[in-house]
N, C-alpha and C positions, 0 to 999 in steps of 0.2 A: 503592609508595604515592605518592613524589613524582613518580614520571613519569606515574603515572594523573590528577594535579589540574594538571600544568603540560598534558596533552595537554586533560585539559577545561576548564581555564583558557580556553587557547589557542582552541579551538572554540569557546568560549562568547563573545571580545571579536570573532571573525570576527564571527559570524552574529547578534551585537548590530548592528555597524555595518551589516551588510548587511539587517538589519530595516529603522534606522533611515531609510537610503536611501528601502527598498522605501516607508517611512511620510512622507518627504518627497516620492518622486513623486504618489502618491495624493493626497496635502493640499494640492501650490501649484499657483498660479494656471494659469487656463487658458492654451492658448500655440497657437499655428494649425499647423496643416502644410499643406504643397501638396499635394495630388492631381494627377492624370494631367492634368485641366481647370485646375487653377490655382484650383481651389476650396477656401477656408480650413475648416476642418472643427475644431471642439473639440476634442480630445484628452482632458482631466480629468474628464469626466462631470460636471462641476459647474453650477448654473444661473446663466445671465447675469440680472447684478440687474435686464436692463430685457427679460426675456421671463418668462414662465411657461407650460413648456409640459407640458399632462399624456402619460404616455406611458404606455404600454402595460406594468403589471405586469410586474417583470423575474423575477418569481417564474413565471410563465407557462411553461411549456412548451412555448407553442403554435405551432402548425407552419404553413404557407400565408401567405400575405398577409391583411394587414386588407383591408379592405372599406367603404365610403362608408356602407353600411348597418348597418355594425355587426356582420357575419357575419363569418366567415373562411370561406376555403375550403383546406382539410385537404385536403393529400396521403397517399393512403392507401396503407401502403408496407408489402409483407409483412416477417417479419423478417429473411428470408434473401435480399435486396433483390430481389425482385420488381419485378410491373409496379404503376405507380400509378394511381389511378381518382379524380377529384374530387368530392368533395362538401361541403354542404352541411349544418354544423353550425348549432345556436341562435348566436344573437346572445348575446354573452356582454360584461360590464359593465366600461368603462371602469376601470383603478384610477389611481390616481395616487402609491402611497407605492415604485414599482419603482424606484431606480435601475440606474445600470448600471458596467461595472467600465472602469476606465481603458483610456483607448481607441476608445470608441464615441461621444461624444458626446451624452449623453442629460443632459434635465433630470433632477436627483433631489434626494429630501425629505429621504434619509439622511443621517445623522449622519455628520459626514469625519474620518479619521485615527483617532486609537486609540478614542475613544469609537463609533465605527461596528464595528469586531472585535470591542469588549467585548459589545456590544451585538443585535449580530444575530442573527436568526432567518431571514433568509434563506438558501435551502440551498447558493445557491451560493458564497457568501461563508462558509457553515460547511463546504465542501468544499473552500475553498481554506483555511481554518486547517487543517483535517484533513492536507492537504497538506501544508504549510508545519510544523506537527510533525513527521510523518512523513520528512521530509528530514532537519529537525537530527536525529529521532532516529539517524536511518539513520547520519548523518555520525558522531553519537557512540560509533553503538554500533562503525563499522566501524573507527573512529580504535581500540577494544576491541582490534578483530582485529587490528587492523597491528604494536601493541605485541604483542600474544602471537605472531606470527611472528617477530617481530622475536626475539624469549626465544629461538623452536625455533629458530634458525639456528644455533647453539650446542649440544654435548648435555649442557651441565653447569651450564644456569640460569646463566649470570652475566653477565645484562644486567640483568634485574629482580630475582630471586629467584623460587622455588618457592610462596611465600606470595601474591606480585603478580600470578603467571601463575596463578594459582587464582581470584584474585579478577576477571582481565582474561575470562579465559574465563566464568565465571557471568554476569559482567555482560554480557558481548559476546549471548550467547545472551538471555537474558530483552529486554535493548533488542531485539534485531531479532525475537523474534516476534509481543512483545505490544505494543512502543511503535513499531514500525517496520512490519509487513509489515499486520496488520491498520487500525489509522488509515491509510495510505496509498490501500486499497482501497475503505476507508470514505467517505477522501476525493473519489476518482471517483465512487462510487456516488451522494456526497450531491449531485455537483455535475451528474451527465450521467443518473440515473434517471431524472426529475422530465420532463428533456428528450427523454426516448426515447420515457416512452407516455404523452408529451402532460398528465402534471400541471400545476396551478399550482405545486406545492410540495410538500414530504414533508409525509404526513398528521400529522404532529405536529411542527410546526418547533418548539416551546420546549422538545420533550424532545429534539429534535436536538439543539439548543443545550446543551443540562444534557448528554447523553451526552457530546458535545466535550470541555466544560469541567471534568469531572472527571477527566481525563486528563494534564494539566497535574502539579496534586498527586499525583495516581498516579506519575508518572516523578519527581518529585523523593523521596519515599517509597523506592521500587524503588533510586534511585541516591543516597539519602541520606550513604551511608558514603564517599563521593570529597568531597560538600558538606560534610560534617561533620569531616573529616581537613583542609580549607580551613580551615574555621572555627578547628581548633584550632590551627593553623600562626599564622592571623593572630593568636590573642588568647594566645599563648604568653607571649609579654612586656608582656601588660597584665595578664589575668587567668588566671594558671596555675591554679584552679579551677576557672572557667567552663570552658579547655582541656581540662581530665582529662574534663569530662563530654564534651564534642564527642569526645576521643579515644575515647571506649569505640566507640565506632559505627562497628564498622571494614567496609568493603565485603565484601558476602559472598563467599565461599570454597567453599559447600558443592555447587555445581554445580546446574545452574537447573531439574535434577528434584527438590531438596530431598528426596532421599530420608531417611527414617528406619534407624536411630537417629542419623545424623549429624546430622540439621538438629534432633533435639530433644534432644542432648546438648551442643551449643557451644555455648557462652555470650555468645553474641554479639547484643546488641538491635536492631540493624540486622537480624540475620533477619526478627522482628519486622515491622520496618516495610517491609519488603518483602513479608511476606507478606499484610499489608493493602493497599499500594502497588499490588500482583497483584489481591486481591479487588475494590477500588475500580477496576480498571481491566477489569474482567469486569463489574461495574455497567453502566458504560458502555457496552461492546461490548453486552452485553442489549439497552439501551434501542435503541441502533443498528439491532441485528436487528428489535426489535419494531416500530419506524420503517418499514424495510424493507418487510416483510411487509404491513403498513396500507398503505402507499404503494403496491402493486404489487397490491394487492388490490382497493381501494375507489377510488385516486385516476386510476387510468388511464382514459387518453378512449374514449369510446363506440365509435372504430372501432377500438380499439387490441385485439383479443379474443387468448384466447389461444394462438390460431395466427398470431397476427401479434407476438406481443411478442421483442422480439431476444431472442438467444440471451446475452448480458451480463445483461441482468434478468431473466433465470432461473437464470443462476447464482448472483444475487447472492442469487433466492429461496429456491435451495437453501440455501445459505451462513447464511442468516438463520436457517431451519429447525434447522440443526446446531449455529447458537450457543444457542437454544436450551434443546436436549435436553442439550448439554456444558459452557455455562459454570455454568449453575447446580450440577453437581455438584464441579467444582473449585470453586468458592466455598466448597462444604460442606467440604471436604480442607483445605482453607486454615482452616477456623472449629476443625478438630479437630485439626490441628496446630499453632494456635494455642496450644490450649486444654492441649495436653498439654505445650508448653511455657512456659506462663504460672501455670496452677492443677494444673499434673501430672495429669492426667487419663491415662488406659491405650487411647485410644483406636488406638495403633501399636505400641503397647509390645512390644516383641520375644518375653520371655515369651508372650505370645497370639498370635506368629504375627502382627504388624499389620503389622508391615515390606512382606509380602507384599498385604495390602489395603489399603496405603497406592497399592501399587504397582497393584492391580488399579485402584481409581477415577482414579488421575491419571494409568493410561494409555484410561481409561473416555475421558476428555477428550482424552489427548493426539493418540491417533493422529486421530479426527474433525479437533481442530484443525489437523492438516495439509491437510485437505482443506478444511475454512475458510479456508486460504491461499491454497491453488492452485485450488478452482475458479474463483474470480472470472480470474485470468487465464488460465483457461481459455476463458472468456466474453470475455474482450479477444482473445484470438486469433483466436475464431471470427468474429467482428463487424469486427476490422482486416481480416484476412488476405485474404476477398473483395473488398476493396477494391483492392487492387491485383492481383488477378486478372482482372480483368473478367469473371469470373463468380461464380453467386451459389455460396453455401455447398452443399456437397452433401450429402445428405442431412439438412437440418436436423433431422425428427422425432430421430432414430438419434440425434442429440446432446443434443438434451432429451432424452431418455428413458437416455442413458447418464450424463447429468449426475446424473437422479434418483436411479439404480441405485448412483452412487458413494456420495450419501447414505445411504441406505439401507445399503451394503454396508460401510461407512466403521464402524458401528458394531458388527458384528462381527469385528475383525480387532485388537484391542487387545492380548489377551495374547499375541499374536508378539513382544514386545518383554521376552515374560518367559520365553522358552522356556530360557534356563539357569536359572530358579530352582528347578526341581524339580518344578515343579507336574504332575498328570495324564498321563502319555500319551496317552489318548484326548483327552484335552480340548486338548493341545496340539496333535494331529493334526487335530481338528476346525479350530481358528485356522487353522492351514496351509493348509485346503482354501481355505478363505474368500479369505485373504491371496491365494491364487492366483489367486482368480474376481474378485478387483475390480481386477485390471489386464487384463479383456478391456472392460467398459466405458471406461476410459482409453485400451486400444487404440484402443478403436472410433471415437474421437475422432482419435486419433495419424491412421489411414485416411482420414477423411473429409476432416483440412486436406491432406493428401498429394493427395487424389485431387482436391479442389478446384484446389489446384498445377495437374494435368494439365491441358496443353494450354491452360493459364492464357495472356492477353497479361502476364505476371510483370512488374512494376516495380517496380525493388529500392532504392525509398527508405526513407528512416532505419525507418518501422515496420515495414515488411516485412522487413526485415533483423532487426528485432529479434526477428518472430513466427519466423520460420525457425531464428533461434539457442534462443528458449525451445522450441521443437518438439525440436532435435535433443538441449538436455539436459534434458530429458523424456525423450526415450528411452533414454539415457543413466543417467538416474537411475529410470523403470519397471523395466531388466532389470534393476540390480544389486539393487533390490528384492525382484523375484522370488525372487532366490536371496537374499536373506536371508528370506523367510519359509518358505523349505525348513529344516525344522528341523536336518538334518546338519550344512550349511553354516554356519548362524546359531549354532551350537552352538560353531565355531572363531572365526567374526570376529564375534561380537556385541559384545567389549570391545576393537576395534580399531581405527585408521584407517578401516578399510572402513567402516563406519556412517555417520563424519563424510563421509566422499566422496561415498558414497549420498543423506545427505540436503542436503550443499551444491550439489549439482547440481541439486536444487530452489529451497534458499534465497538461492542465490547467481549460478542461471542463469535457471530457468525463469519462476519471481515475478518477479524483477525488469525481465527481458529483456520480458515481455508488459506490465508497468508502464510501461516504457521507451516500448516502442512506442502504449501509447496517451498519453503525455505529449509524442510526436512528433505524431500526427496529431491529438490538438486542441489544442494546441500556440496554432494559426494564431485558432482560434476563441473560447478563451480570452484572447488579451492582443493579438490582432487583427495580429499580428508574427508572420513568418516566420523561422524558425532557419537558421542557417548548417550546409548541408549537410555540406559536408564536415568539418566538425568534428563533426558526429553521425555520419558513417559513421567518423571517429576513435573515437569513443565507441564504438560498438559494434565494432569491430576487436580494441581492444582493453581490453575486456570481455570477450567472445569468447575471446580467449586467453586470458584470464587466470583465467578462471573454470576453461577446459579444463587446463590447468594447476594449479590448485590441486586440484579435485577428482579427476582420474587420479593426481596426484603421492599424495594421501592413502588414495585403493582400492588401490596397490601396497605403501604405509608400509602396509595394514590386512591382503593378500595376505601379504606377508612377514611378520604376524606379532608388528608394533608396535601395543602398547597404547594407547590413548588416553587426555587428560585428565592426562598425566604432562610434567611440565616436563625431564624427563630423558631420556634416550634412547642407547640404544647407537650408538658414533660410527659404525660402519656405516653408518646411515640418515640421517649428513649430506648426502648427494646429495639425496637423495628430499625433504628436510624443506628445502632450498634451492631446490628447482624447485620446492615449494608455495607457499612466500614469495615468491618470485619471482612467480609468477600473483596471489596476493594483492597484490602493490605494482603488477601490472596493472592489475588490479581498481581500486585507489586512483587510479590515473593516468586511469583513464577516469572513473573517477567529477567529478573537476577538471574536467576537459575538458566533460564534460556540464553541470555547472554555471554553468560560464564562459559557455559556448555560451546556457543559459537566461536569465543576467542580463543579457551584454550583448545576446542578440537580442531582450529585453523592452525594453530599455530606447532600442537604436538601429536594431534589424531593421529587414528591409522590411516597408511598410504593406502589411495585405493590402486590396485592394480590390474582390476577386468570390470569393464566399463560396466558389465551386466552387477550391477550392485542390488540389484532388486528381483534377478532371477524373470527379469520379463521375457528374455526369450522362449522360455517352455510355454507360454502362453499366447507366443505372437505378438505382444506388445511391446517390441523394444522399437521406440519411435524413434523419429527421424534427429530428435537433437542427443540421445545416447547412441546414436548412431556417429553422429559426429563429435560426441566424446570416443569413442571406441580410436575412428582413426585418429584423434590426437595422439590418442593415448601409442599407438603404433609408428605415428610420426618421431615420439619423442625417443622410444625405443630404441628405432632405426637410427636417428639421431646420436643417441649415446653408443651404441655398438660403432660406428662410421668412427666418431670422436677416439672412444677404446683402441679401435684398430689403427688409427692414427700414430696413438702414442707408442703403442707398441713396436710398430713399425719404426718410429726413430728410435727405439730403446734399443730396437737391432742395430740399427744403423750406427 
């Protein structure tokens, strides 16, 4: 308990000050840089008191250059980067409320500093909160993981206790799939969809906003029992009353499938507020999806049809699709296991066999929401990875259409996750077949970036290195799959290592490795600053490793035969359970390294100053939203010369 509140202590005064930072560069005053010409250029987006100038809606998605008459002219760019053809859209009406994010130079009407984030309904400013969540949580949840390797380096608990390693592991799990992996995804989506097929903005920015902001309280909820053991720490010697009540709320223990009778026989109220913590954070993810889906339906530009829309906003459509048809029925799991532990209700109750339909609907949700996580970067893959091939995507239909088929197929394959409970033969055999057939549409993906590779001009910068390492534990984590939905095999490792290895080769290789690589490649376009190479090909080195190390070190702990979810272990398997930590303190060391890399190249990188940062146009691929980095980047230009010629002008005068 006390190393779980000094470790979030700890993260908590970091990534205070590294806010405040973030909320002092945003707020002070304007300051010049030099360019290649020796031309001073704004830096803080803020407006000079002696100009007013209106600018181009930064809500905008819009691709091509303005125009003297008011038109633009749209590059029209298939989605597997094709050839482009010009034309001629309506004239479409000045705004004046866009600003723009540090960096560029732009007049803006926004509010500065913390009233502009409380504030906003612009998407891309609520894709960078989404973000900026999404990391603390990642840091929190991973700081989860590094104390519970820390426990198994040991086979006899005595760094933590058995009690701490129960609660480090529940919580490590619930932060990284509901407060970490999905906000993360959400946060590109909010912030690069809009810009793909040419919207002004997500079709509903205030429920963007509301989806966001209920996420915040959701993660304090979920992690209430480390806040509330804080709470009763400090007020132990002021008020040992108020303390007894903070103490009861001990961080959950029950393991973050909340299985029954466990989670409705402990008496612990912190379950409780977790398991609202969860339903209010499936609120959110809803309104998300349903954002989505309106935006990608209704808001996309006239020549954006749906043989041109990339292969990222379609997965994001599929993804939305499947929240859905699955978050609503977890919310209902969540209201009846509420309910049976609050007003005793029989809705799991063991006598009727509920144990088992507790387990049928929350794996109704859970297996989909594995594919909730990994197709979006699956759609970062296919969308980076051409890029530095010099050619387009192969086969694109074959990827839409395998995308759709995961959907689709994603929601018959749930009870493979229960083939030891006893259920059916036949009905298990059925899951089996299923579980089998939706890793040939996965394949058919795994093929097409491979085949793309061929004969590729390959240039192996930070995101291509990353799609290459999410490809390989993909494949990595599809075959061990496989054979865990063989029911023989599933039958010996389904309560072992082997599972964890299985599914961290997704959550721990493939998600984040395709996240990686697109926080690499717009990176430049986002905060107008170029990263320090070789400290990203650090990052991914050793990530890389450590990832392949934790996840083989834990399919052989699951091979030989060791259980999972036990703070104990036969000392045998201290080799094996050292070489997993060990990759995990990889893991940790690149994760630094990536951060370090992001702060200080936002804050001292090199300026970018030609939008083509990645040489896509010899290729054809310079899409639609480095297209409208381009005109920024000419907006701010024009900008600073008009300003220059200003001054000079009164200097004559």
């Amino acid at each position: 308990m006390y190393a779980e509140i000094l470790g979030g202590t700890l993260l908590g005064v970091v990534l205070l000050v590294f806010c405040l930072w973030i909320d002092g560069r945003l707020t002070r005053p304007a300051r010049a840089f030099a360019t290649d010409n020796d031309t001073d250029i704004r830096t803080d987006g803020g407006e000079p008191n002696d100009a007013r100038r209106t600018s181009k809606d930064e809500h905008g998605g819009s691709s091509g250059n303005e125009r003297t008459d008011g038109s633009r002219s749209t590059s029209e760019m298939s989605s597997n980067g094709g050839e482009r053809t010009e034309r001629e859209s309506p004239p479409r009406d000045e705004r004046t409320d866009g600003g723009i994010a540090t960096g560029y130079g732009f007049v803006t009407s926004k509010p500065t500093g913390l009233i502009r984030w409380l504030t906003t309904v612009d998407h891309k400013d609520i894709g960078v909160l989404y973000l900026t969540f999404g990391v603390f949580m990642f840091l929190w949840g991973g700081s989860d993981a590094m104390m519970a390797r820390t426990e198994l380096l040991t086979p006899s608990a005595e760094v933590f206790g058995i009690q701490t390693y129960n609660e480090l592991f529940t919580t490590h799990a619930i932060t990284m799939l509901f407060l970490f992996a999905t906000p993360i995804l959400f946060g590109l989506a909010n912030y690069f969809l809009p810009l793909l097929i040419g919207a002004d903005d997500m079709a509903f920015p205030r429920i963007n906003a509301i989806a966001f902001w209920v996420l915040p309280p959701a993660a304090v909820l979920i992690r209430f029992g480390i806040i509330s053991d804080s709470m009763a720490l400090l007020l132990g010697a002021v008020s040992p009353a108020l303390s007894t009540v903070f103490a009861a709320f001990e961080p959950v223990s029950v393991a973050w499938t909340f299985y029954p009778p466990l989670s409705v026989q402990t008496a612990n109220p912190q379950i409780d507020m977790a398991l609202l913590g969860l339903h209010l954070s499936g609120i959110g993810t809803t309104l998300g999806a349903i954002n989505i889906i309106a935006t990608v339906f209704a808001e996309r530009s006239p020549d954006v049809g749906w043989e041109r829309l990339d292969i990222f906003s379609w997965t994001l459509l599929v993804q939305a699709g499947l929240i859905l048809f699955a978050f609503p029925l977890l919310g209902a799991t969540l209201i009846m296991l509420l309910l049976d532990r609050s007003i005793g209700t029989s809705f799991f109750a063991v006598e009727q066999g509920g144990y088992i339909l507790f387990q049928h609907l929350f794996w109704f949700f859970g297996h989909p929401e594995v594919y909730i996580l990994v197709l979006p970067p699956f759609g970062l893959i296919s969308l980076v990875l051409p890029k530095f091939t010099g050619r387009k995507l192969f086969g694109y239909q074959f990827v839409v259409y395998s995308t759709m088929a995961i959907g689709v197929l994603s929601f018959g394959v749930w009870a493979h996750h229960m083939f030891t409970t006893g259920i059916n033969p036949q009905i298990r055999a059925s899951f089996m077949a299923i579980t089998i057939a939706i890793a040939v549409p996965t394949a058919v993906k795994v093929f097409n970036w491979v085949t793309t590779l061929w004969t590729g001009n390959i240039r192996l910068e930070a995101p291509m290195l990353f799609c290459i390492g999410a490809i390989s534990t993909l494949i990595f984590g599809g075959v061990t799959g496989v054979f865990l939905g063989s029911i023989p095999v599933d039958l010996l490792y389904h309560g072992t290592y082997y599972v964890v290895g299985h599914f961290h080769f997704f959550i721990t290789g493939t998600i984040p490795f395709a996240v990686f690589a697109a926080v690499y490649y717009w990176f430049p376009l986002m905060s107008r600053r170029m990263y320090s190479r070789p400290l990203a090909a650090a990052h991914f080195w050793l990530s890389f490793v450590g990832v392949n190390l934790l996840s083989f070190g834990m399919l052989l702990l699951g091979m030989l035969g060791l259980p999972r979810r036990s703070a104990t272990y036969p000392a045998e398997f201290v080799p094996l359970q050292v070489t997993a930590s060990i990759g995990a303190a990889l893991i940790a060391l690149g994760q630094i390294v990536w951060l370090y890399n992001m702060v200080q190249s936002y804050r001292s990188g090199r300026i970018v100053m030609d939008a083509d940062v990645w040489g896509l146009k010899e290729y054809g691929q310079f899409t639609r939203e480095w297209e409208w980095f381009e005109n920024r980047l000419e907006q701010a230009q024009s900008t600073t010369e008009s300003h220059d010629d200003a001054e000079r002008n009164e200097a004559k005068a």
